[in-house]
C-alpha positions in Angstrom: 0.0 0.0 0.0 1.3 3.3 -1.0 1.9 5.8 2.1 1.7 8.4 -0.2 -2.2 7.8 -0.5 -2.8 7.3 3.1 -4.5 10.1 4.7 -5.3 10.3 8.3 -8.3 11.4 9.7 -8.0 10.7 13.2 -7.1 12.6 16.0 -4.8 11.8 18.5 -5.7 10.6 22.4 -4.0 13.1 25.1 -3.6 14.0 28.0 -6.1 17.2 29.0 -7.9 17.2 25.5 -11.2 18.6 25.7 -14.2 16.2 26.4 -17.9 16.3 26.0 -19.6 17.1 29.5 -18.9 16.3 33.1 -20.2 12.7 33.0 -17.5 11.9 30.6 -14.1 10.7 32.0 -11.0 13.0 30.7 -8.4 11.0 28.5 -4.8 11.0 31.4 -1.8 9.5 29.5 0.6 8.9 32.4 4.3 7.7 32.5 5.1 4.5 34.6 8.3 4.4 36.6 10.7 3.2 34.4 11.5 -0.5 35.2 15.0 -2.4 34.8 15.5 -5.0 32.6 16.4 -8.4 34.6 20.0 -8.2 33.4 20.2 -4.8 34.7 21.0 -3.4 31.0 18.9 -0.6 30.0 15.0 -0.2 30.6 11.4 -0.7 30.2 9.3 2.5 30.1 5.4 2.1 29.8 2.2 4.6 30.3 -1.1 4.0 31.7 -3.8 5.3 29.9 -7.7 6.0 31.1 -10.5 7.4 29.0 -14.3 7.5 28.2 -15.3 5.4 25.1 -16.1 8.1 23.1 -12.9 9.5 23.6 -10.6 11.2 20.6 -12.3 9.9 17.2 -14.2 6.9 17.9 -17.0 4.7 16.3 -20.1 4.3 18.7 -22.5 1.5 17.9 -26.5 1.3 18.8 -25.7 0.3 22.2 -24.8 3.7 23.1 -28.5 4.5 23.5 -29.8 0.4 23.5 -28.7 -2.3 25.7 -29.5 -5.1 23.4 -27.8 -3.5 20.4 -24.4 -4.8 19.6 -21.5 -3.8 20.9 -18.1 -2.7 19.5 -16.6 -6.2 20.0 -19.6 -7.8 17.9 -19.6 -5.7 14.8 -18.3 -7.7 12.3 -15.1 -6.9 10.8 -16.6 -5.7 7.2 -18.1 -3.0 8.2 -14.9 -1.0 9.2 -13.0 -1.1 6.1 -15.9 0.4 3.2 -16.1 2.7 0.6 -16.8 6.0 1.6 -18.5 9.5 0.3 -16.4 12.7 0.9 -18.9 15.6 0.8 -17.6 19.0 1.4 -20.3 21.7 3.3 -19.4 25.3 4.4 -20.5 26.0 8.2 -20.8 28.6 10.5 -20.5 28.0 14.3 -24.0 26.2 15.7 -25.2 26.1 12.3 -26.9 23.0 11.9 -26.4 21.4 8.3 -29.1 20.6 6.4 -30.1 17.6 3.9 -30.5 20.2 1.3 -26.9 21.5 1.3 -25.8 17.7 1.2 -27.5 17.1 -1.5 -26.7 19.9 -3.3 -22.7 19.3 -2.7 -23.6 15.2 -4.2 -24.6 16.5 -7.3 -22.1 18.7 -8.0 -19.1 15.9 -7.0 -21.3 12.9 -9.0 -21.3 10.3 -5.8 -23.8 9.1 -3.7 -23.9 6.5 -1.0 -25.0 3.7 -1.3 -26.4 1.0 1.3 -23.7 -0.1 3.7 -20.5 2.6 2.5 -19.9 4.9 4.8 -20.7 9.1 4.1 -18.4 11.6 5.7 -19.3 15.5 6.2 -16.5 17.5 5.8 -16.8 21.5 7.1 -13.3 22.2 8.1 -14.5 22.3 12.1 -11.0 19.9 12.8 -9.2 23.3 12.6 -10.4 23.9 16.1 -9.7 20.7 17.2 -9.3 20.8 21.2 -9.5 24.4 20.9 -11.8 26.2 23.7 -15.0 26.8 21.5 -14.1 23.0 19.7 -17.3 21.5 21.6 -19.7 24.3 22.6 -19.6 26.3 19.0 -19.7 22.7 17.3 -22.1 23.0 14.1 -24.4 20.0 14.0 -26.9 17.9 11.7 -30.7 18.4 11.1 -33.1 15.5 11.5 -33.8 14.9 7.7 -30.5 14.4 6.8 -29.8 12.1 9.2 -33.2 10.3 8.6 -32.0 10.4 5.2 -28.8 8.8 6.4 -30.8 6.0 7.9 -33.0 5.5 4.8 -30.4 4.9 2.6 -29.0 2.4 5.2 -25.7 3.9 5.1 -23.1 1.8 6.8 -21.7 4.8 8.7 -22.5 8.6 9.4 -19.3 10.5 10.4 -17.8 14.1 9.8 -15.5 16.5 11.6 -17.8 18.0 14.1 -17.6 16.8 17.5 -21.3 16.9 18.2 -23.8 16.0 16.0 -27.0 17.4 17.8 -25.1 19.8 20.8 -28.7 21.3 21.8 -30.5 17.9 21.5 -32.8 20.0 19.8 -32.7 17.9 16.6 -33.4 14.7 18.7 -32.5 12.0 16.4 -30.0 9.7 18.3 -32.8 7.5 19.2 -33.9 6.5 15.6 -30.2 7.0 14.5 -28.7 4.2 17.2 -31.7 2.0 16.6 -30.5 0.9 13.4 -27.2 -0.4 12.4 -25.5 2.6 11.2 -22.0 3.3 13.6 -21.1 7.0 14.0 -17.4 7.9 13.8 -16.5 11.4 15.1 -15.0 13.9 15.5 -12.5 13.3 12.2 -9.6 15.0 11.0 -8.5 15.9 7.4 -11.4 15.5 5.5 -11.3 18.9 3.6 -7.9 17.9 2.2 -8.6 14.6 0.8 -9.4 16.4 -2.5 -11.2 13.3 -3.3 -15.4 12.6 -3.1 -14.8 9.0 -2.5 -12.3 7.0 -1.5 -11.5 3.7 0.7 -12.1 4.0 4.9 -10.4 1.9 7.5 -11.7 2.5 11.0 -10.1 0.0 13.7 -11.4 0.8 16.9 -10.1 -1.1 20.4 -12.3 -5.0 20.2 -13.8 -4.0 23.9 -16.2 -6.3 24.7 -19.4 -4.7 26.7 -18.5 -1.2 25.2 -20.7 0.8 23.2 -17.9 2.7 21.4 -14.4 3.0 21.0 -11.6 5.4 20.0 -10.2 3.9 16.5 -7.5 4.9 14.2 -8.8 5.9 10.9 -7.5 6.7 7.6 -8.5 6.9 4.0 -6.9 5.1 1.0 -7.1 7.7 -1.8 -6.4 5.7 -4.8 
């Protein structure tokens, strides 16, 4: 595979990165004392690291909102490596996108998703990634376009906002996670793939009883 064609769009896990609300655990990366090897030669140097699930970019299944919906451990391989649609959106802060403006940036790149590929939202919000207003100016998504989401059974829904419906005002999540579509937020990148589709990997951490997971994620440009 040709690095060259690799483009990251996750964010790194650190410590005191910004996190969603005070129920949420903060993301500590700390140093263990450094250990000697048994020969006395040199040493072993480790960190501990604690965070919430939905921590950094992560994919979150329907068991973030339903019990009896399959966890991060269960989802089958297949459906994190999948073709994906790159559609580009201009924002303002709080501004919730609507279906209308995704559709209208489809037509002009020629893609659409189809069931089971994943389509990523791409507004440029990353440059304020872990920045103060990061979370509590983060634009967000309007019911029909995620309903439209749902209807077209797309695999999964992600972009480089942090929070999809801030206000709750929108209201969604509960249809959204009682289908099979994973969410993978907040990304990085996505306005410089230059690309409307290319190939998504997103490996997140096989935790079994976890509703979500941080992941590394990448697209394969050609």
């Amino acid at each position: 595979m040709n690095s060259d064609k690799l483009l990251e769009v996750s964010g790194p896990l650190e410590t005191g990165m910004r996190y969603y609300d005070w129920f949420y655990p903060p993301v500590v990366v700390e140093e263990l004392e450094p250990m000697a090897w048994k020969d006395g030669k040199g040493k072993t140097y480790g960190q501990k690291v604690s965070f919430g699930c939905q921590s950094g970019t992560y994919l979150a299944t329907g068991a973030h909102a339903y019990k009896d919906r399959p966890n991060i451990s269960e989802v089958p391989l297949e459906r994190f490596i999948v073709d994906a649609v790159i559609v580009r959106v201009e924002v303002a802060p709080r501004e919730y996108i609507t279906l209308e403006k995704v559709e209208d940036a489809l037509m002009e790149s020629g893609e659409m998703p189809s069931e089971d590929e994943a389509l990523l939202i791409a507004t440029g919000w990353d440059r304020y990634w872990n920045k103060e207003n990061y979370i509590s100016q983060s634009p967000g998504l309007k019911y029909e376009l995620v309903r439209w989401a749902i209807d077209r059974k797309v695999g999964i829904l992600g972009s480089d906002i942090p929070s999809f419906d801030r206000d709750g005002r929108e209201n969604f999540f509960p249809e959204f996670f009682a289908t099979d579509t994973l969410l993978l937020a907040p990304l990085v990148n996505l306005t410089s793939a230059g690309v409307s589709r290319a190939r998504l990997t997103a490996l997140p951490l096989k935790i079994a009883k976890s509703c979500a997971s941080p992941c590394r994620a990448f697209l394969e440009l050609g």
